[in-house]
Legacy VTK file of the C-alpha trace (Angstrom):
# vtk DataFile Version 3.0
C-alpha trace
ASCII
DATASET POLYDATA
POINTS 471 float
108.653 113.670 129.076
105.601 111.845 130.622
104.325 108.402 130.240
100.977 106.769 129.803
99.705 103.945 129.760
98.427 101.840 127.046
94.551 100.809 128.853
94.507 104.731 130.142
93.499 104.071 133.969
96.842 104.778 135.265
98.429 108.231 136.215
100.922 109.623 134.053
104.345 109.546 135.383
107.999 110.044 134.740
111.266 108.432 133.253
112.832 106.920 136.268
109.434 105.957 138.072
108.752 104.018 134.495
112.069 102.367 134.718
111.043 100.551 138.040
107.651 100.296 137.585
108.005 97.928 134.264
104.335 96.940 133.759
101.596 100.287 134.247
99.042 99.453 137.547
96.444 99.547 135.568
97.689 96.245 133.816
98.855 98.240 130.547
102.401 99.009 128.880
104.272 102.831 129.325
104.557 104.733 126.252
105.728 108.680 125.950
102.867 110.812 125.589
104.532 112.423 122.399
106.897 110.270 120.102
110.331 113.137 119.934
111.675 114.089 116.361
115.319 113.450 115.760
116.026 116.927 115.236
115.221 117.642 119.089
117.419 114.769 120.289
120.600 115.318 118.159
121.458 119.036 119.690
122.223 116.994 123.053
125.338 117.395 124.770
126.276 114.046 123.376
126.832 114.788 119.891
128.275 118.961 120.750
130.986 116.674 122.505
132.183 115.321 118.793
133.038 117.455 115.751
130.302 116.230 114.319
127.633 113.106 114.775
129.528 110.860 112.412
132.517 110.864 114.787
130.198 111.014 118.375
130.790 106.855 119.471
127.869 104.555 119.903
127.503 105.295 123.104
127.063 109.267 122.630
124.667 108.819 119.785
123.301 106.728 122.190
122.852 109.221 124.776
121.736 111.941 122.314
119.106 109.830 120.695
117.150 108.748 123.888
117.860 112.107 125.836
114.295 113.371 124.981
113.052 110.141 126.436
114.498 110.503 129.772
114.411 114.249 130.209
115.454 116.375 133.005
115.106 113.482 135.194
118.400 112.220 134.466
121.578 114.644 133.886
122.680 114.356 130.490
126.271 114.121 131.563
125.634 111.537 133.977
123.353 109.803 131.590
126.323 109.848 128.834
128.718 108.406 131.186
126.317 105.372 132.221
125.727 104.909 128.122
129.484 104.700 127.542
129.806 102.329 130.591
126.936 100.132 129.381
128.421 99.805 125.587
132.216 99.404 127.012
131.318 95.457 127.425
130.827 95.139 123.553
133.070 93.316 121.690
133.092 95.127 118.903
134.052 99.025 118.787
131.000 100.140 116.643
128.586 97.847 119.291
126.180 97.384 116.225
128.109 96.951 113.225
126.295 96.480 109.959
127.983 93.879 107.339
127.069 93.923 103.717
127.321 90.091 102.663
125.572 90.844 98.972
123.919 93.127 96.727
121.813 95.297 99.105
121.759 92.733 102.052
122.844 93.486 105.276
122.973 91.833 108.755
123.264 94.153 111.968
125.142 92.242 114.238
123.338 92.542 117.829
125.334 90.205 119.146
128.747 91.497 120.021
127.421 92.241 123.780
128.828 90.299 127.172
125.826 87.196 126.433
125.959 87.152 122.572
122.264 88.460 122.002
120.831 91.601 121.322
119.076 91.597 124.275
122.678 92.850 126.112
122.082 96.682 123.779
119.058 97.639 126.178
119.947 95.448 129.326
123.680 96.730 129.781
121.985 100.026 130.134
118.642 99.264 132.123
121.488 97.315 134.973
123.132 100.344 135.159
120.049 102.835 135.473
118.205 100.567 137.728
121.574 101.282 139.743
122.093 104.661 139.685
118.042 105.437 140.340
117.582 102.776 143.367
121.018 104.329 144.570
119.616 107.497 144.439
116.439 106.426 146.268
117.646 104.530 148.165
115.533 101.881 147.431
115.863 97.825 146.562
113.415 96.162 143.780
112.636 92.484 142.840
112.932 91.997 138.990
110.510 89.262 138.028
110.611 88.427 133.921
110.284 85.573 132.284
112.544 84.032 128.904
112.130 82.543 125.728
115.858 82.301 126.009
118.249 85.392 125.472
116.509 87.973 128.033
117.284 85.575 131.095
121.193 85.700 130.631
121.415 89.599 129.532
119.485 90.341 132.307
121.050 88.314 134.783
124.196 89.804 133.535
122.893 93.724 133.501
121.975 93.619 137.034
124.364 90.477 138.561
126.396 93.356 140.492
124.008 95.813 141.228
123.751 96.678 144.964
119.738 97.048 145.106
118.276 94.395 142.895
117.034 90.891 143.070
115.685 89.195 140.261
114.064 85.994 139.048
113.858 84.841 136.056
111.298 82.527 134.842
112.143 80.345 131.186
109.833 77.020 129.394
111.721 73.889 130.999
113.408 71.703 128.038
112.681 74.926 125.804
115.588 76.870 125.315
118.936 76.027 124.209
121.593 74.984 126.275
123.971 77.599 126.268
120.848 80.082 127.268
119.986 77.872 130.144
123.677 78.067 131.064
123.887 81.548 130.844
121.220 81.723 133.830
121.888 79.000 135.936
126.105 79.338 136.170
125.840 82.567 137.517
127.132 82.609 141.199
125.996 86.269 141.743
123.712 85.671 144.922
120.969 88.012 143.664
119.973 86.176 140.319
117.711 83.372 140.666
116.743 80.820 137.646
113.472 79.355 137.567
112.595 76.282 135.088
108.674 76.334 134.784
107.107 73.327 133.411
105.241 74.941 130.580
105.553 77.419 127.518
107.047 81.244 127.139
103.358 82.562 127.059
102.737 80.049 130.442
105.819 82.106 132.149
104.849 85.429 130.590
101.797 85.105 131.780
103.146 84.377 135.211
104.666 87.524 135.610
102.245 90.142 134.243
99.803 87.887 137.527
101.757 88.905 139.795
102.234 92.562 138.792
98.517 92.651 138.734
98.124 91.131 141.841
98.780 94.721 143.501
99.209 93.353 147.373
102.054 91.327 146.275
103.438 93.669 143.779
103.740 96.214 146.574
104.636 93.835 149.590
107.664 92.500 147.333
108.143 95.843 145.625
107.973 94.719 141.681
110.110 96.018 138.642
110.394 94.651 135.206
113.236 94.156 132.872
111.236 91.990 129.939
110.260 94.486 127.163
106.894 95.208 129.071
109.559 97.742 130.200
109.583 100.787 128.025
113.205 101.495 128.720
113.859 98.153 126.846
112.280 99.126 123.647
113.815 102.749 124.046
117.418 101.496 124.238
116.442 99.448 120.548
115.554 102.669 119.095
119.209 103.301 118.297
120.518 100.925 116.647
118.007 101.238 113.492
118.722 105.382 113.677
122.948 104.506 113.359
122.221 101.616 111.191
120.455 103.853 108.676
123.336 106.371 109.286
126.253 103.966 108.634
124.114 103.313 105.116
123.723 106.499 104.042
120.497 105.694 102.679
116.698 104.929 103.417
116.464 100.820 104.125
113.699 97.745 104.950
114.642 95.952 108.137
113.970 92.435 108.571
113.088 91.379 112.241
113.105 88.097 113.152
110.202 88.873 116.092
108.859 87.053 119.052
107.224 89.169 121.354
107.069 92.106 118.778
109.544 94.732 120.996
112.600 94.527 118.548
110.267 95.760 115.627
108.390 98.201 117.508
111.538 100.100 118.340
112.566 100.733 114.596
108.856 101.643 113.940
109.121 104.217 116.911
112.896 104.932 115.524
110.673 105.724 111.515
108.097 107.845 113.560
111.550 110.063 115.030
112.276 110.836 111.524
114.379 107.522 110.218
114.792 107.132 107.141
112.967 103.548 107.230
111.345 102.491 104.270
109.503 99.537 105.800
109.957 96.556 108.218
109.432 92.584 107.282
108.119 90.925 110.219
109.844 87.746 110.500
108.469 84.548 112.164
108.882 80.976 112.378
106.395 78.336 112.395
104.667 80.291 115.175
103.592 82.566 112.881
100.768 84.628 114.549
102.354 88.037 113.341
102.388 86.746 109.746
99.037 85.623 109.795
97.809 88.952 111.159
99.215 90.952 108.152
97.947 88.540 105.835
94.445 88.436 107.520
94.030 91.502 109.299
93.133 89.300 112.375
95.250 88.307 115.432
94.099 84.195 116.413
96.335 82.349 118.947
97.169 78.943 118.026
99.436 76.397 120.174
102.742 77.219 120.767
105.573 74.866 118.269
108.795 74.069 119.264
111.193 75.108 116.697
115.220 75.729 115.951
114.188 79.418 116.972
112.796 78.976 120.698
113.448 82.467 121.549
110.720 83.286 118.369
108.433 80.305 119.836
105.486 83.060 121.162
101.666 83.357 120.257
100.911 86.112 122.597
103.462 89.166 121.466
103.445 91.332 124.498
104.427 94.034 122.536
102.139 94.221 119.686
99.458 96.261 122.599
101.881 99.757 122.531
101.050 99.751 118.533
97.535 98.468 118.853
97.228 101.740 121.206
98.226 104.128 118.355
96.098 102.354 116.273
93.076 102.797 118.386
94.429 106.612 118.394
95.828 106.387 121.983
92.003 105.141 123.075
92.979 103.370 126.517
89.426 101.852 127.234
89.215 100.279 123.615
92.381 98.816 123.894
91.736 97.313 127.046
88.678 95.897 125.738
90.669 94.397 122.765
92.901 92.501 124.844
90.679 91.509 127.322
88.809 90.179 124.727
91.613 88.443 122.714
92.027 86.489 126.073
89.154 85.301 126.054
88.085 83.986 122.640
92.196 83.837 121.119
91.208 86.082 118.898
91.611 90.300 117.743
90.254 92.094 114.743
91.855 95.138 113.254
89.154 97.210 111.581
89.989 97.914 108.156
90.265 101.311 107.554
92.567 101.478 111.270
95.233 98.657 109.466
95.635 100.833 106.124
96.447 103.584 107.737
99.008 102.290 110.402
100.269 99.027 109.264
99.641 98.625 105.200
102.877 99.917 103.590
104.943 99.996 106.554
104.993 96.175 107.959
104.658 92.889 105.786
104.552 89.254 107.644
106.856 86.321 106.907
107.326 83.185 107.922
109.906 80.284 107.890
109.871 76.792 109.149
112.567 74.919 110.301
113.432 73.230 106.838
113.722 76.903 105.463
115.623 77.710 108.275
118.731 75.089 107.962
118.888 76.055 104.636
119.390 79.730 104.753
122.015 79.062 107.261
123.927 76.459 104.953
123.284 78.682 102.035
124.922 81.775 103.971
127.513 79.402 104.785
128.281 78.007 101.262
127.880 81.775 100.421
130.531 83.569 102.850
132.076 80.934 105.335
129.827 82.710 107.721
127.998 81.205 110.494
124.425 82.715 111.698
122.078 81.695 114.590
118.853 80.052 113.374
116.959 83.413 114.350
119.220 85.529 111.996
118.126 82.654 109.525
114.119 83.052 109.759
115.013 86.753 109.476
117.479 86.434 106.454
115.152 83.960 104.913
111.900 86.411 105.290
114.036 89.559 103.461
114.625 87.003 101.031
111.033 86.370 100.711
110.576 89.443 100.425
112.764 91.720 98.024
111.429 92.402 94.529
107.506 91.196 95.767
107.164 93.422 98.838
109.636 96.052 97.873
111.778 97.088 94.905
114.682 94.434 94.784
117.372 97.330 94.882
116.199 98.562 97.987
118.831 97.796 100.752
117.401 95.070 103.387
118.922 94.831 106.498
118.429 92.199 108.661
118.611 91.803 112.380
121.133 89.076 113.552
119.591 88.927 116.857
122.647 86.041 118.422
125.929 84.878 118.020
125.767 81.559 116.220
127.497 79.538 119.086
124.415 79.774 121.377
122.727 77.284 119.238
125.385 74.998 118.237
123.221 71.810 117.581
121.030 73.858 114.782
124.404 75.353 113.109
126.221 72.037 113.266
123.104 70.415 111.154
123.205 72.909 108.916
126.874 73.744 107.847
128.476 70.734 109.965
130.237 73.364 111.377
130.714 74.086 115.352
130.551 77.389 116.345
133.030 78.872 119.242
131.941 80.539 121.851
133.898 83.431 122.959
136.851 83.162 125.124
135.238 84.573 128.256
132.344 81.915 127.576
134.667 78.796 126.475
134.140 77.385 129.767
130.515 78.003 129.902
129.322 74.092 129.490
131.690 72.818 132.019
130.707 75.410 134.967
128.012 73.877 137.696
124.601 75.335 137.291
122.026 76.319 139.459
118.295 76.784 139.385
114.935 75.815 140.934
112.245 73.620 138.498
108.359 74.898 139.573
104.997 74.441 138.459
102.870 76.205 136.406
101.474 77.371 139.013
101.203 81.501 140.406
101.176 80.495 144.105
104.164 77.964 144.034
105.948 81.138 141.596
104.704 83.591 144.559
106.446 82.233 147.444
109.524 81.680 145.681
110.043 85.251 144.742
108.734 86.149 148.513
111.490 83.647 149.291
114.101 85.584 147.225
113.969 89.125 148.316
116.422 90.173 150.436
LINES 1 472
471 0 1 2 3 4 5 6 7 8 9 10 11 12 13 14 15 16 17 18 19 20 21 22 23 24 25 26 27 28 29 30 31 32 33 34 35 36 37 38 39 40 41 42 43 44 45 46 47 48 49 50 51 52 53 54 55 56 57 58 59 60 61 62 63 64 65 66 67 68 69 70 71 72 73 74 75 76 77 78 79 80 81 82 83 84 85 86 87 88 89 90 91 92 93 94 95 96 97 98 99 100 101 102 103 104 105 106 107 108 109 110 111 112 113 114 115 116 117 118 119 120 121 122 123 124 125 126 127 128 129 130 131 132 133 134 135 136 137 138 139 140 141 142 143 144 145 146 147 148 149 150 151 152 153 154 155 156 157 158 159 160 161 162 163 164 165 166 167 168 169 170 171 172 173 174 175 176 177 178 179 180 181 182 183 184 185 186 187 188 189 190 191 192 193 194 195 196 197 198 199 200 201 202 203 204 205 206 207 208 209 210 211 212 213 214 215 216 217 218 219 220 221 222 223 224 225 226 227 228 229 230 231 232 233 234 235 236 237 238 239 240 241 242 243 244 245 246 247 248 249 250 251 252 253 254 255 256 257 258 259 260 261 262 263 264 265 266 267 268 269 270 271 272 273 274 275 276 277 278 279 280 281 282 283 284 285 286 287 288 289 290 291 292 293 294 295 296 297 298 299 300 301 302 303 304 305 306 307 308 309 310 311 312 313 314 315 316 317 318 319 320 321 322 323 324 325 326 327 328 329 330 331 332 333 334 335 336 337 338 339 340 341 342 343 344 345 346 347 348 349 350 351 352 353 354 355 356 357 358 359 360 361 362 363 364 365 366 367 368 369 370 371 372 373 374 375 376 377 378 379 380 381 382 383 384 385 386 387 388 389 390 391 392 393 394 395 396 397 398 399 400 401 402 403 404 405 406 407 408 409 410 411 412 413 414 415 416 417 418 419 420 421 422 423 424 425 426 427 428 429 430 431 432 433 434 435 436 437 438 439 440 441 442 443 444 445 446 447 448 449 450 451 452 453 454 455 456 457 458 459 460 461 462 463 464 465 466 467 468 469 470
């Protein structure tokens, strides 16, 4: 398997070199230059190993499912037994369980992972292949990424003990929730480095894709990614909509509560495999550029909102540019020009006949404020007993929205509960007056001494930190 990239001026390359590489030279994202079909993945070694792929754990379906991604570049023994490593840190034996909690609605709990977001199903893996490629290299990286929240602790805790990577991690000052901050700034690992930037998740995004453009500084500091600008992020998503869909036993609409638009590109590159996906609802809060593009056809930028969701609180979905590539039918140059000129003017039209054919039927937008929020999460609460995050919520609320208008009520909706409900404790305590516990090997969390560095907006003061940092 190759990979190009998404503005078509950089040279194709291969699994492991897109693994380090994170964000294409030519400023653009990786994508495979041919999306696999399930059939070719699930003859792996993985599922042979069970009686059949019912039985094969999460971790060989795993394995199975992405082999075609990484290729011969990794053995598929070796790349099983870094899978079942990754996925031993789940709470939870099935790592993504899926819970009906009423007629055809479904949550698939993401959460069951070391740091209580789905973030930890891709980043338990990408800590342990950034190991096992830099070990066999011989090589040392600096991760740079920035955080609207859950990325910054599963990434810190992916890579905390690997022997050949630094990494800073940049997150919105005053704009994430306490327990995320924590999850950064307690670490003692020496190689993890929190950053508090006085400004928004697009200001620190932005941040980062300067200085992997800034090639002299990329190269001096030798750059790698773990934010979903890396494909292997997105890839490791890809499963858990295929064994979803399998634990169902039937075709399904996911709900995705979305930020930065990775999350819901992997189950659209998991329907393109072959998955039996009827449809996705694109969930947002009040920063609702994604809903306002489906409704209008037309991508505009506003200011970012702070909301019960921060980790949705995004106008510039990183993401969004690997479909807007198929959509321009792999065109490099136009897409470039797209983005170059969304920068500039805050805004991006879809031509019409390009969003019938790849987005009408297959994504609807839907938003939810605040207001909407607490009272999905009471309502689940009043429901079941059961406590969800307030991004579960938005996403919960949109299916809601959206069964019997946007599809058939009877068809199953499944949506994504992206975090365990005790890393936003202030949101769930308004809504249910309930406090939610963390985990036993968190319960200390709020008490440990944290460390981190506050900086500027500001890509020269962020420049000579991470110079600072490398080892």
């Amino acid at each position: 398997m190759q990979y190009i990239s998404t503005r078509g001026q950089a040279p194709k390359i291969g699994f492991c070199d897109v693994l380090l590489a994170g964000l294409a030279r030519d400023g653009g994202l990786y994508v495979p230059e041919t999306w696999p079909k399930l059939s070719e993945s699930t003859g792996g070694a993985a599922v042979r190993s069970a009686k059949n792929s019912a039985a094969a754990s999460y971790a060989q379906k795993a394995a199975s499912i992405m082999s075609p991604f990484v290729g011969a570049e990794i053995d598929q023994q070796i790349f099983e037994k870094l899978c079942t490593e990754a996925y031993s840190t789940f709470r939870h034996p099935e790592v993504a369980p899926l819970v009906e909690i009423g007629p055809n609605e479904y949550l698939l709990e993401l959460f069951h992972g070391p740091t209580l977001a789905f973030k930890d199903v891709a980043l338990q893996l990408v800590g342990k292949l950034f190991d096992h490629v830099l070990t066999q290299r011989n090589e040392r990286v600096m991760i740079v990424g920035a955080t609207s929240g859950d990325t910054g602790g599963a990434a810190f805790d992916g890579v905390a003990s690997c022997r050949n990577v630094d990494i800073v991690m940049l997150y919105p000052n005053n704009r994430v929730s306490d327990v995320q901050r924590r999850q950064m700034t307690t670490l003692t690992a020496p190689n993890v480095h929190a950053v508090a930037v006085d400004g928004t998740f697009d200001d620190c995004q932005d941040l980062v894709k300067a200085m992997f453009n800034d090639q002299k500084f990329r190269d001096a500091n030798q750059l790698s990614a773990v934010n979903s600008i890396n494909w292997v992020r997105v890839m490791a998503q890809v499963v858990y909509y295929i064994t979803a869909i399998e634990k169902l036993g039937r075709s399904a609409v996911f709900s995705v509560p979305t930020g930065n638009f990775g999350n819901v590109l992997a189950g659209w590159i998991a329907k393109q495999m072959g998955a039996q996906i009827e449809g996705f609802v694109v969930a947002s809060n009040t920063n609702d550029i994604l809903t306002r593009f489906f409704e209008s056809k037309q991508m505009v930028a506003n200011e970012v909102v702070p909301t019960l969701s921060p980790s949705m609180d995004i106008q510039v979905s990183s993401n969004f540019e690997r479909l807007l590539f198929e959509t321009n039918n792999r065109d490099g140059a136009e897409t470039a020009k797209q983005l170059t000129d969304f920068r500039a003017t805050g805004k991006l039209d879809v031509v019409a006949s390009a969003y019938q054919k790849w987005f009408e039927g297959v994504f609807v937008g839907r938003r939810c404020n605040d207001e909407q929020t607490l009272a999905t999460m009471q309502d689940v609460y009043k429901q079941s007993a059961m406590l969800i995050d307030p991004h579960t919520a938005v996403g919960l609320s949109a299916a809601r929205q959206s069964a019997g208008v946007d599809y058939p009520k009877d068809m199953p909706m499944i949506t994504l509960a992206t975090a365990h409900p005790a890393k936003f404790p202030d949101a769930v305590r308004r809504a249910t007056g309930q406090t939610p516990k963390l985990p036993e090997h968190l319960a200390d969390l709020m008490s440990r001494p944290e460390r981190s560095v506050s900086l500027p907006n500001d890509l020269g003061a962020v420049q000579a930190f991470v110079a600072s940092c490398r080892k």
